[in-house]
C-alpha positions in Angstrom: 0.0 0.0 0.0 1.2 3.7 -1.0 0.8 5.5 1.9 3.4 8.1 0.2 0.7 8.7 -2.4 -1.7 9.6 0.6 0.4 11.9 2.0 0.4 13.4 -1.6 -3.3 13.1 -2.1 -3.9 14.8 1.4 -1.3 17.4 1.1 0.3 16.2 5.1 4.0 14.7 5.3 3.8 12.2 8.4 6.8 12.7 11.0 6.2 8.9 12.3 4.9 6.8 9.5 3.7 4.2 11.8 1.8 6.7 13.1 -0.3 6.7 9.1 -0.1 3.3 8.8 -2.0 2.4 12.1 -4.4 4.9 10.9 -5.2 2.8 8.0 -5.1 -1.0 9.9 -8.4 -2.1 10.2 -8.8 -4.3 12.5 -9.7 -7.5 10.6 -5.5 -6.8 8.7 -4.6 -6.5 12.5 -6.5 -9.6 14.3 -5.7 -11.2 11.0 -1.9 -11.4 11.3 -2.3 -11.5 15.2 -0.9 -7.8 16.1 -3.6 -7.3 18.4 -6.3 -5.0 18.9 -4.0 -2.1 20.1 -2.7 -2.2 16.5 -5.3 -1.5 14.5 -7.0 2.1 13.7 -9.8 1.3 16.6 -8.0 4.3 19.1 -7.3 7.0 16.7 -10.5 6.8 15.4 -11.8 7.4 18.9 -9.1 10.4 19.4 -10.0 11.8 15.7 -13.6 11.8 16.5 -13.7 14.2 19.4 -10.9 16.5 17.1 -13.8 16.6 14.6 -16.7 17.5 16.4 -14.6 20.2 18.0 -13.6 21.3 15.1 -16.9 21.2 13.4 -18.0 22.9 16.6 -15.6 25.8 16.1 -16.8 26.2 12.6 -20.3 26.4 13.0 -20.2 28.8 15.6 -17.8 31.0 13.8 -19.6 31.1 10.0 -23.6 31.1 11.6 -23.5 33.3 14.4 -27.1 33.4 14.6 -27.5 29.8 14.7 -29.2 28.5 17.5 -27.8 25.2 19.6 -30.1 23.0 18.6 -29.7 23.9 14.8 -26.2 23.4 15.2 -26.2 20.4 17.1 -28.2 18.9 14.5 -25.7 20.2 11.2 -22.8 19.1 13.0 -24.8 15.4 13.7 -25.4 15.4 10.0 -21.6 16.9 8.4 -20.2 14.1 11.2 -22.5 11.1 10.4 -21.3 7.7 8.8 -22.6 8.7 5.1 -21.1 12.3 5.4 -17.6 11.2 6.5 -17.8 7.8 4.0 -18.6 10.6 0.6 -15.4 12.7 2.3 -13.2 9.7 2.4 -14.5 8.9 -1.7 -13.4 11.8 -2.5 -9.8 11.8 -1.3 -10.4 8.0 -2.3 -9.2 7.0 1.1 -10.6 3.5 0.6 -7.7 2.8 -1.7 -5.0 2.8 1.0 -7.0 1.1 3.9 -5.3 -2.6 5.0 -7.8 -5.1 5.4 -8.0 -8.6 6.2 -8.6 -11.2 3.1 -12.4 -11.9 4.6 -13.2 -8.4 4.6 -11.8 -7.4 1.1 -13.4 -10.4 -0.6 -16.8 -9.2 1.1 -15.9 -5.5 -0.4 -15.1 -4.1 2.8 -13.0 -1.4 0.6 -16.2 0.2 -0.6 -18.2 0.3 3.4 -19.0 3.3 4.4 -18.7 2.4 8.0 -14.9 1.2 7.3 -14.2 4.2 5.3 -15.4 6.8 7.9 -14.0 4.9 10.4 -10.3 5.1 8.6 -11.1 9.1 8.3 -11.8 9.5 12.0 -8.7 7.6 12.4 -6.6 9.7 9.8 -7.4 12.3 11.9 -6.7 11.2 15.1 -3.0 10.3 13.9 -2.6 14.5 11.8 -4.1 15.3 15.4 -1.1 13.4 17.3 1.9 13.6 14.8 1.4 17.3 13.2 -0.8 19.0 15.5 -4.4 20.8 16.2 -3.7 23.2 13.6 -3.1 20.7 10.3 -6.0 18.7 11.7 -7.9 21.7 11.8 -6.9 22.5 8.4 -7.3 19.3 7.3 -11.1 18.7 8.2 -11.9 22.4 7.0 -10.4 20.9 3.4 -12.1 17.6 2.9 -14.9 17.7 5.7 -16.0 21.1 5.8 -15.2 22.7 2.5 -18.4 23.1 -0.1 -21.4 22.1 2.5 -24.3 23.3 0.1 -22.5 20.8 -2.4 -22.9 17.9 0.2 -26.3 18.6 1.7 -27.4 18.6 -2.0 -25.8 15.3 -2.3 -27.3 14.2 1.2 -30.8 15.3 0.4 -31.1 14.5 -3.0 -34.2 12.4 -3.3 -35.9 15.0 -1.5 -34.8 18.3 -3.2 -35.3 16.1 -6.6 -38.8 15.3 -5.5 -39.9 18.7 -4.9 -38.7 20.2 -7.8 -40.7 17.7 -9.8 -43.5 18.5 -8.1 -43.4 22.3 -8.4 -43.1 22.0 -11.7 -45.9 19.3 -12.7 -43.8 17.4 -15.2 -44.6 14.3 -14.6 -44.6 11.3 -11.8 -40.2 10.7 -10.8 -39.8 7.7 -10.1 -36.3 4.9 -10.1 -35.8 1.6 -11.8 -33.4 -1.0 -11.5 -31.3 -1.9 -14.4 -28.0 -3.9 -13.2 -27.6 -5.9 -10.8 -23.7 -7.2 -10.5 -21.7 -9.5 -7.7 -21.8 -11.9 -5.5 -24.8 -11.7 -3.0 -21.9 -10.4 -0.5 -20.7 -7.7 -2.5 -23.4 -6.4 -4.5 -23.3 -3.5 -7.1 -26.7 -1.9 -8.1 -27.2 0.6 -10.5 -30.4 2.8 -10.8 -31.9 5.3 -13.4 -33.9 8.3 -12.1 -37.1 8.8 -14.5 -39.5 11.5 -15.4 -42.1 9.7 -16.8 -40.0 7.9 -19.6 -37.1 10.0 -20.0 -33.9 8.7 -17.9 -32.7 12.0 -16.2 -29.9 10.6 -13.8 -27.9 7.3 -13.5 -26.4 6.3 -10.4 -24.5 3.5 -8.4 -23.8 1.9 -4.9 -23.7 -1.1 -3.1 -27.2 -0.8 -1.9 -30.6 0.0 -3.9 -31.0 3.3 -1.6 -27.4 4.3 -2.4 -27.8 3.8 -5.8 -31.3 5.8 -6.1 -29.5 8.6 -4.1 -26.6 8.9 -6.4 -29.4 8.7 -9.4 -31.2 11.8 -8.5 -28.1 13.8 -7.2 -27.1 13.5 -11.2 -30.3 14.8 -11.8 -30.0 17.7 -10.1 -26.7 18.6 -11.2 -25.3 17.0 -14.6 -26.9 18.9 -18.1 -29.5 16.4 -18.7 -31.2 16.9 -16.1 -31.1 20.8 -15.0 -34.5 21.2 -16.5 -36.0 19.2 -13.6 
């Protein structure tokens, strides 16, 4: 595994490499070659965590000052969530340089969004330890925090997609089912969004929802389908 390429790919040069490495141990690589729990990503996933949701704290009190708590208790659940951190960790793709044990990479384990976000709370707990609050600060603002509207669109697509079809009384939206690839333990579905009989997004994921999700976000946003 390139963990060099990582370091490129996230812009952060790792003092203690073992430090990275951990970062990316699940722990099926770790139980798997018997280095014990302590080895695997488990801890700096639990450090990297709390560095996140303070500094999701610190941004959301900073950029909506008139925010009430319980608005902003609920945005930061929703940047912080499982989904939110598993498209962030797509993106950088961080599920290329995760170590896993052969069970879990012949069930796909590469593509799970709970492994995925896991290995990004865990990459930065180990920014947090070897460079310091500030680069995990600047880290999270980069690849968590950076283009929100982009991700809530992304996060809410079905809904936004729905309404806007609706508003403009073009006819019934609805998704169909047109692949269907893998084994029954690492399924690939792919979906088409439709407006009445004209395809108006395509989209993919390991589960139907996923799939129907990804569908309608290219509805919304690729040239086909900006007259929804």
């Amino acid at each position: 595994m390139d963990l060099k390429n990582l370091e490129r790919r996230i812009g952060v040069q790792f003092h203690d490499k073992e430090l990275l490495a951990r970062a990316m141990r699940h722990s099926s690589f770790a139980n798997e070659r018997q280095m014990g729990a302590l080895e695997s990503n488990e801890r700096l996933e639990f450090l990297g965590d709390a560095v996140l949701e303070l500094v999701t704290s610190e941004f959301l009190y900073e950029q909506y000052p008139q925010m009430e708590e319980g608005d902003a208790t609920k945005m930061r659940a929703s940047i912080v969530c499982e989904p939110s951190l598993a498209f962030c960790a797509k993106e950088i793709p961080l599920g290329d340089y995760i170590l896993l044990g052969k069970g879990e990479e012949a069930s796909g384990g590469r593509l799970r969004a709970s492994i995925t976000s896991d290995a990004l709370e865990a990459l930065i707990g180990a920014i947090y330890l070897d460079r310091g609050f500030e680069t995990a600060r600047d880290f999270i603002h980069r690849f968590i925090l950076q283009d929100l509207e982009h991700k809530k669109l992304f996060f809410d697509s079905k809904t936004i997609l729905q309404e806007r079809v609706q508003a403009a009384h073009e006819g019934v939206l609805h998704y169909e089912l047109v692949k269907e690839e893998g084994p029954d333990h690492c399924k690939q579905f792919t979906v088409q969004a439709l407006l009445g009989e004209r395809v108006i997004g395509t989209g993919s994921g390991r589960t139907k929802k996923v799939a129907e999700q990804e569908a309608a976000y290219r509805a919304l946003t690729e040239e086909d389908g900006r007259t929804v």
